[in-house]
C-alpha positions in Angstrom: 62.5 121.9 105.3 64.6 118.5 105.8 68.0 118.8 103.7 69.2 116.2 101.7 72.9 115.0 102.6 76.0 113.8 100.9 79.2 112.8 102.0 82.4 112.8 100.8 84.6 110.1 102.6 88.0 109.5 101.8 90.9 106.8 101.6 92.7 108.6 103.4 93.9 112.1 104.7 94.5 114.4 101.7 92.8 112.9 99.3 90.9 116.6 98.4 87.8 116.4 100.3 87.7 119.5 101.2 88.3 121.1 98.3 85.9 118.8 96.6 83.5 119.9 99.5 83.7 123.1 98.6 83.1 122.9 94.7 79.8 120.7 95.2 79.1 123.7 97.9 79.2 126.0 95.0 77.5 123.8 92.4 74.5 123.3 94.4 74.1 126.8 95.1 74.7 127.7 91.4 72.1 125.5 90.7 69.4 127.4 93.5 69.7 125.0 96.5 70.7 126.7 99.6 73.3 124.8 100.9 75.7 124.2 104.1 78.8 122.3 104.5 79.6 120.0 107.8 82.3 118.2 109.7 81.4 116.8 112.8 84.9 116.7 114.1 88.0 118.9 112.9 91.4 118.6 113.6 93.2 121.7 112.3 95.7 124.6 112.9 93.4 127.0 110.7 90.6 127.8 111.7 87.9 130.6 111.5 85.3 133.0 113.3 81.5 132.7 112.8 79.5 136.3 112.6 78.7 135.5 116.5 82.1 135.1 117.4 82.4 131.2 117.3 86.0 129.5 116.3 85.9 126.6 113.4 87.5 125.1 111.2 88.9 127.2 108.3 87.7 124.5 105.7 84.1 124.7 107.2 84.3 128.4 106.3 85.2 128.2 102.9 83.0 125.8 102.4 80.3 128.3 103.8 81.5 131.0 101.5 81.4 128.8 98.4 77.7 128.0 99.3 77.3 132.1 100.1 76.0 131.1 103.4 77.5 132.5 107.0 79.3 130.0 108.9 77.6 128.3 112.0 79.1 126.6 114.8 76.7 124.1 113.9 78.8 123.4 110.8 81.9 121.8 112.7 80.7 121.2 116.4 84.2 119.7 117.2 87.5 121.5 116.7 90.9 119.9 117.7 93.6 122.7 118.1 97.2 120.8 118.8 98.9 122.8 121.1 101.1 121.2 123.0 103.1 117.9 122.1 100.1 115.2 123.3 97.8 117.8 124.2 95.5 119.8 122.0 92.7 122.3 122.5 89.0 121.0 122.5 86.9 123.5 120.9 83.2 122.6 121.1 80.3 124.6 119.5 82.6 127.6 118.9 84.6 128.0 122.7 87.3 126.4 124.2 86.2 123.1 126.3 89.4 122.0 127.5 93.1 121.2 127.0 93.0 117.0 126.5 95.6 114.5 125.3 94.2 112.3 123.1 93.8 109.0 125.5 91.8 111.7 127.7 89.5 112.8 124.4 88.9 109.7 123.3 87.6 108.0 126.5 86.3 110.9 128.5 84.8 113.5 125.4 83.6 110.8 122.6 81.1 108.9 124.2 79.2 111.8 125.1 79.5 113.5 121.4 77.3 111.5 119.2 74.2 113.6 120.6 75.9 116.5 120.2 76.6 115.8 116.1 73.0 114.7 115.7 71.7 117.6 117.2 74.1 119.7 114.5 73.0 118.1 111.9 68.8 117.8 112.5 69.5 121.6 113.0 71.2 122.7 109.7 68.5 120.2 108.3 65.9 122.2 108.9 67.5 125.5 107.7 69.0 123.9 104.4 67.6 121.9 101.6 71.3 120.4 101.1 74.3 119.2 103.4 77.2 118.6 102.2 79.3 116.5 104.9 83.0 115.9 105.1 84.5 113.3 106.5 87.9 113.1 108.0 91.1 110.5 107.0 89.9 107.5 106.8 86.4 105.5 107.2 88.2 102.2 107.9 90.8 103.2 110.4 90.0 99.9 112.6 91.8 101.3 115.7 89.9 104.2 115.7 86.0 103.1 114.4 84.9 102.5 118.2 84.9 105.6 119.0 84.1 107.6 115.5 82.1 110.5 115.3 83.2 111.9 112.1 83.4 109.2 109.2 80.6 106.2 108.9 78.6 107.4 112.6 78.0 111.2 110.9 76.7 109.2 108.1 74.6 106.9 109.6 73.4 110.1 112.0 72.1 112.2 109.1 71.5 109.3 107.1 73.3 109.9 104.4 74.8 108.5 101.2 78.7 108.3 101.4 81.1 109.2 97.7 84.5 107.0 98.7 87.1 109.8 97.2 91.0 108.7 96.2 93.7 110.1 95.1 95.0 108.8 92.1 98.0 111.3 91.9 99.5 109.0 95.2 99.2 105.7 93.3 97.4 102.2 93.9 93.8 103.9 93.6 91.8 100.9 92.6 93.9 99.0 95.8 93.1 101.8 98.3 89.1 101.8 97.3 88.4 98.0 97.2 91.0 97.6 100.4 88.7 100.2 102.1 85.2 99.1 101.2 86.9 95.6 102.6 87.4 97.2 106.1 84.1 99.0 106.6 81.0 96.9 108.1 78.4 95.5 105.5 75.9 98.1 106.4 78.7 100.3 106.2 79.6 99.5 102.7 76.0 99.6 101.4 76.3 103.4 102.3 78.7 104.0 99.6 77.2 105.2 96.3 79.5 106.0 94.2 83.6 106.5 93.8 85.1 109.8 92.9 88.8 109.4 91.5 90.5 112.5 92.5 93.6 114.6 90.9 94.2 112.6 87.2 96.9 113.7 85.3 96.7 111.2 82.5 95.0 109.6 79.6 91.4 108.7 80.9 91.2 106.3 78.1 93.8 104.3 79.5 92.4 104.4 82.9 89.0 102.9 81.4 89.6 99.3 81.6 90.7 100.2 85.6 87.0 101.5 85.8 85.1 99.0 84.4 87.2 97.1 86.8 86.4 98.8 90.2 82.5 98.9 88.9 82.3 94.8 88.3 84.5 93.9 91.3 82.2 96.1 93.6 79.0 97.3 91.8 79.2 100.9 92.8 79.6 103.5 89.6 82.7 105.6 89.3 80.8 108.8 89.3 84.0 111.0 88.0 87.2 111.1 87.2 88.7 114.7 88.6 91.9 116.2 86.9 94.6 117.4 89.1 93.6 121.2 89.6 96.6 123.4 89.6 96.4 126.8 91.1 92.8 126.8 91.7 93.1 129.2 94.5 91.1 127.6 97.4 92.1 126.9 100.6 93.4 123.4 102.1 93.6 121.2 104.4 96.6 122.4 106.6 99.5 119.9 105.5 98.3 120.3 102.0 98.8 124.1 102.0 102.1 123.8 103.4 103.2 120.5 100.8 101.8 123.1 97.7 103.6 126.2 99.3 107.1 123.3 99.0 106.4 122.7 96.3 105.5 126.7 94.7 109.5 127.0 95.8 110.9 124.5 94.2 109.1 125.8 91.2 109.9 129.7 91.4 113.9 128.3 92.1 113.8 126.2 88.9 111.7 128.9 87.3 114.7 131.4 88.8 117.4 128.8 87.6 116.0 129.1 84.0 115.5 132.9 83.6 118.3 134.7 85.2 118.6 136.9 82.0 115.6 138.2 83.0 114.6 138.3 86.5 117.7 138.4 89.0 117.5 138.3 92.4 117.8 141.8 93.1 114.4 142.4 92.0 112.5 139.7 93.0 110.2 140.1 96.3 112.3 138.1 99.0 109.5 137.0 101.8 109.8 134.9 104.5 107.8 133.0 106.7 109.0 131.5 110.0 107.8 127.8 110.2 107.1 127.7 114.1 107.0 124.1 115.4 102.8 124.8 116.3 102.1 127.5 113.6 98.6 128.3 112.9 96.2 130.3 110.5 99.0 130.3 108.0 96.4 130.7 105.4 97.5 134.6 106.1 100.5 134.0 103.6 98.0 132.8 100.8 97.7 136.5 99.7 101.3 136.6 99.1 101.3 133.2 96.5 102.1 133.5 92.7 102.5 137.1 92.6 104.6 138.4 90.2 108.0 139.1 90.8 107.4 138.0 94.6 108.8 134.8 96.1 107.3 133.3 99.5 109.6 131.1 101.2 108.9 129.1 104.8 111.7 128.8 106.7 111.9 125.1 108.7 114.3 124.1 111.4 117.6 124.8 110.8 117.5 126.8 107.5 119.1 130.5 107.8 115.9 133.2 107.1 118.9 134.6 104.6 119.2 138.2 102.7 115.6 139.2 102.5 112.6 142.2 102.2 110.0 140.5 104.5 110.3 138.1 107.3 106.7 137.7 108.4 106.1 135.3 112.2 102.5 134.0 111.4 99.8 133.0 114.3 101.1 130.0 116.7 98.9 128.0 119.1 101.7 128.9 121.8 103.3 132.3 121.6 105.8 131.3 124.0 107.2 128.4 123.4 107.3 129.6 119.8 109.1 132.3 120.5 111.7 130.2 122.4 111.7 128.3 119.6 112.8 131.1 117.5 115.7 131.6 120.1 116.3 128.1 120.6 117.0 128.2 116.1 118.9 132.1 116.7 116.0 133.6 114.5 115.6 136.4 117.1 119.2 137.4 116.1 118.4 137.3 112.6 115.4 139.3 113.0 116.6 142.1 114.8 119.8 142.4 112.4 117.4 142.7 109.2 114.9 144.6 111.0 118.5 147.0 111.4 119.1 146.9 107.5 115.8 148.4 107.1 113.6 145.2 105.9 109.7 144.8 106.6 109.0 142.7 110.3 105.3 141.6 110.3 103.9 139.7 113.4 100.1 138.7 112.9 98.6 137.4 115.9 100.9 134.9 117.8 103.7 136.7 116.2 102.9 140.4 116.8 103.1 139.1 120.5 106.4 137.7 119.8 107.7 141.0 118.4 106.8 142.8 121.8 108.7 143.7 124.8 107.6 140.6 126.9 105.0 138.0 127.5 103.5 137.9 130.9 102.5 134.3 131.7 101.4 134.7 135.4 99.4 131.7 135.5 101.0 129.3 133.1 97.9 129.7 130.9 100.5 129.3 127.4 103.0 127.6 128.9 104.4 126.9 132.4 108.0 128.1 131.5 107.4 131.7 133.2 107.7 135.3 131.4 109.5 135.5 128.8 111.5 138.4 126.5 109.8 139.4 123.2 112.1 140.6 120.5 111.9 144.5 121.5 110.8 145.7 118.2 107.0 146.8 119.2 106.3 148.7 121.9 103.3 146.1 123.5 103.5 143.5 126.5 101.4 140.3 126.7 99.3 139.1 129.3 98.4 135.4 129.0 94.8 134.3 130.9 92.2 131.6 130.4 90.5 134.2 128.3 89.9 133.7 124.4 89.6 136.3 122.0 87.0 135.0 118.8 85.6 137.6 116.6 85.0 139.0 113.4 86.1 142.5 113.3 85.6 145.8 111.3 88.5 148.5 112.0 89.9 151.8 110.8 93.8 151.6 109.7 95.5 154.2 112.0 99.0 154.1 111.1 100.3 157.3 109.4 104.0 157.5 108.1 105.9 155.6 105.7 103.7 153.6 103.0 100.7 153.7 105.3 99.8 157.3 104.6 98.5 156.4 101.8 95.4 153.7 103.0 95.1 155.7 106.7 91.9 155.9 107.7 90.7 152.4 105.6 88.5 150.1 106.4 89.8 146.8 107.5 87.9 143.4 108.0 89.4 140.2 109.5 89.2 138.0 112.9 90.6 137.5 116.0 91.3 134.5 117.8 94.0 134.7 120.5 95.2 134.0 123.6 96.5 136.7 125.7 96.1 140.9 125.6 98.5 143.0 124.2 98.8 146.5 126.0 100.5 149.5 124.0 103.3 151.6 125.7 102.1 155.3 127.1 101.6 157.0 124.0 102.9 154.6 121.3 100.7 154.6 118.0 98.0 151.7 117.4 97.9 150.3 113.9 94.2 149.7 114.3 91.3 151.4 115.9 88.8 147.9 116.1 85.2 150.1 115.8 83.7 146.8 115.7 83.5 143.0 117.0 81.3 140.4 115.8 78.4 142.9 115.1 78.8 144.8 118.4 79.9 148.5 118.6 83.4 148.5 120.1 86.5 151.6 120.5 89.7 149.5 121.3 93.1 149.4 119.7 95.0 146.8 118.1 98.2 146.2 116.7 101.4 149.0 116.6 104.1 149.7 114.2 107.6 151.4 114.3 108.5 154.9 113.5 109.3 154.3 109.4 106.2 152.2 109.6 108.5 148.9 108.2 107.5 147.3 111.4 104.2 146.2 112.0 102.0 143.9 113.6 97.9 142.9 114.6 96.1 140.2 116.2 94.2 140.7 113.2 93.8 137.7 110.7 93.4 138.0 107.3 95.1 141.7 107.3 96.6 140.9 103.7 93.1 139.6 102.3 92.3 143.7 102.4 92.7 144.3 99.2 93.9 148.1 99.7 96.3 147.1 102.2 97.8 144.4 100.4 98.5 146.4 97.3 99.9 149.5 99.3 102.4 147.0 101.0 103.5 145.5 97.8 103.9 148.3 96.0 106.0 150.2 98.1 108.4 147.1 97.5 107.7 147.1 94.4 109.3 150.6 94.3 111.7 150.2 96.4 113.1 147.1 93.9 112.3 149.3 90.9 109.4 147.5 89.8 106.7 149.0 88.5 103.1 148.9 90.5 100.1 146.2 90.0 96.7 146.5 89.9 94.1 144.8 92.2 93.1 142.4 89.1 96.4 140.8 89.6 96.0 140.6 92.9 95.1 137.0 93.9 92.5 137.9 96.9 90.3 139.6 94.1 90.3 136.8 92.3 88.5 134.6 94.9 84.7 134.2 93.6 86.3 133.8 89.7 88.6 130.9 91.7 85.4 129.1 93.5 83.1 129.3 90.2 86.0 127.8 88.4 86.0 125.2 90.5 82.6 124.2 90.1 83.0 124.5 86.5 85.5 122.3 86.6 84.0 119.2 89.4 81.2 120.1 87.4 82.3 118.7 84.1 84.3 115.9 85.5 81.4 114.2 87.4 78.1 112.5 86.5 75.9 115.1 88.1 72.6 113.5 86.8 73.3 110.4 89.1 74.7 112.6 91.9 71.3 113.9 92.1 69.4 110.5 91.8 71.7 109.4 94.8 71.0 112.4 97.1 67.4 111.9 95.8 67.3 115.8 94.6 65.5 117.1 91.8 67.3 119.5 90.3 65.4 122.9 89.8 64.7 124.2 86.6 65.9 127.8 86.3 64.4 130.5 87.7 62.5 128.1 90.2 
């Protein structure tokens, strides 16, 4: 077998490639190809674990489980994991390489990576009849081409035809796609196909003579014109989950603004989310978007976490300096007076640590400001090493009073990835028995909660994307505000396969898929081939 690629370039960051990605993921495995996404190089604070315990990119994931393929290493060989100011992590083929700053990554990683890619992509060749490659910011960023393993190099690696993708929603589309196909090299520009014109919220008839005009002034088709996709459910890019969750408030307060007759603010859902300077997996919160009577609030830099149900202290690529962060801002005050009033304290990962007694840094390994206090409302202590926890895991829910009685003894999926090992008190309660990790038999705890069980946290991602758990949790706040229970169907973590098939539909419609296929040089299959 010898895939066929395609690549979706952009004009800049945030144009919707991944999402994009992740639709033509789905459409070419609705239409019988099997199919596997790629990025050669990943710069991202979410990120994901393969079956084999390997750490990439959250996109790359999705984009896996829109294809209903497991994710590979293979599929992002490169992760960049910020984590200090100037420094990040370097994540290569799943495990940590080495903390670099970014004059170090380009001059001493780069020039050795471009065999590494190739190999990534001859590889998923072979086990795929399609790739679907994403590209990352920009193809023309002239400071940066030198030394680029992840725009025009991955295409001329795999060989592939290039869509040039802009966002239209941003203004001066037809400026940013001539200005970039200006910038790139003439064999680079003969790459590009086609032009995908993403997030319209118009007329397209009065966008028409715009098109003819981008086809005569460069001779590559506009192969679609994509409408701006509200609420389709599927993850982003980092900074464009965070800009959609800013924006989701300023909705629910105007929605607020207009209905008080009907919904006050005694019985809405208050949840809060601290914004830590290097938060991470923050996709943890999507669960918690557009449910009914719930609003999700992040809290940034100098904002008071106010009169609320929920404060929950997501994952963070440095637990310490995160958490002096949140005493630097007075949060850990804050925190320890609601926890008092009897509101819910969550801590996944980075910030179950934070809710501990105290974080052991012996070695500097998170930071090299020494140990450190916790908030005193878990009964763990961290260690900090040069050990990484990656894996998928399969555990049993352990936790027995309060609203937990009720799912005790459930099954719960997610992943670790962590620095540092939290130890339990002498005989404090685990949250979680983990009876699995990445496919291998395992008996270790995880996690721990308070007595009234309103206290709770886990190294555990994706905790909420249980559905059983996430329905207990919000009922019993539902209840507790008077509120009458929901079902799983309105449950937004159900809804995920409806979310990526509508998707598809929707890309689907909106682009000329008959010369998409010329231009990969597919045929497409009749059914039941």
């Amino acid at each position: 077998m010898t895939g066929k690629p395609i690549m979706l370039q952009g004009t800049s960051s945030n144009v919707g490639k991944s999402v994009l990605a992740a639709a033509l993921c789905r459409i070419f495995y609705q239409d019988g190809f099997q199919t596997a996404p790629f990025k050669a190089q990943n710069m991202a604070l979410n990120s994901a674990v393969t079956p084999d315990g390997g750490e990439i990119g959250r996109a790359q994931a999705v984009q896996a489980e829109a294809a209903c393929v497991k994710p590979t290493v293979e599929m992002n060989p490169v992760l960049i994991k910020p984590k200090q100011d100037m420094h990040a992590q370097i994540v290569v083929m799943g495990k940590p390489y080495a903390d670099m700053s970014a004059k170090d990554y380009r001059s001493k990683f780069l020039p050795g990576a471009h065999g590494l890619v190739l190999e990534c992509i001859n590889k998923l060749k072979q086990q795929y009849e399609v790739l679907v490659i994403e590209g990352a910011g920009s193809p023309a960023e002239v400071n940066l081409k030198s030394r680029d393993i992840v725009n025009m190099k991955t295409a001329e690696l795999a060989d592939s035809p290039v869509l040039l993708i802009a966002d239209i929603d941003r203004g001066g589309v037809f400026a940013s796609l001539v200005g970039t196909l200006e910038l790139l090299e003439p064999e680079e520009r003969l790459r590009v196909k086609g032009f995908i014109i993403n997030k319209f919220r118009g007329d397209i008839d009065l966008l028409k003579p715009g098109l003819d005009f981008l086809e005569q002034k460069t001779g590559i088709p506009v192969l679609g014109v994509i409408p701006y996709l509200h609420d389709h459910g599927i993850e982003e890019e980092d900074s464009v989950w965070l800009s959609e969750i800013k924006q989701l408030q300023a909705s629910n307060k105007a929605n607020r603004a207009g209905n008080k007759a009907k919904q006050t603010s005694e019985n809405v859902i208050k949840i809060a989310v601290t914004q830590l300077p290097r938060i991470s997996n923050f996709t943890d919160m999507m669960p918690f978007m557009r449910l009914p009577d719930t609003e999700l609030r992040f809290v940034n830099k100098g904002e008071c976490i106010g009169d609320v149900d929920v404060v929950i202290i997501p994952g963070t690529k440095n637990s310490i300096l995160d958490l002096l962060y949140l005493k630097e801002q007075r949060y850990d005050k804050e925190i320890i007076e609601l926890a008092a009033k009897g509101a819910r304290i969550v801590g996944i990962c980075g910030g179950y640590q934070m809710l501990g007694k105290e974080l052991l840094d012996p070695t500097g390994t998170e930071a090299d400001v020494g140990n450190q206090q916790g908030l005193g409302l878990l009964p763990i202590s961290t260690t900090y090493s040069a050990t990484k926890s990656t894996f998928q895991v399969e555990a049993k829910l352990m936790a027995t009073t309060g609203f937990w009685k009720d799912v005790s003894g459930q099954t719960v999926r997610g992943y670790e990835i962590h620095m540092g090992q939290s130890k339990l008190d002498a005989g404090a309660a685990p949250l979680l028995e983990i009876k699995a990790r990445s496919g291998q038999e395992t008996d270790v705890v995880d996690g721990a909660y308070s007595e009234n069980g309103k206290i709770f946290g886990t190294h555990v991602h994706g905790f909420f994307d249980n559905i059983t758990i996430l329905k207990a949790f919000i009922n019993d706040l539902r209840a507790e505000k008077g509120l009458s229970p929901i079902e799983e169907q309105q449950l937004g973590v159900y809804q995920k396969e409806q979310n990526y098939n509508r998707l598809a539909d929707a890309v689907r419609e909106s682009l000329d898929m008959e010369r998409l296929y010329e231009i990969i040089g597919l045929t497409k299959k009749t059914k039941g081939a």
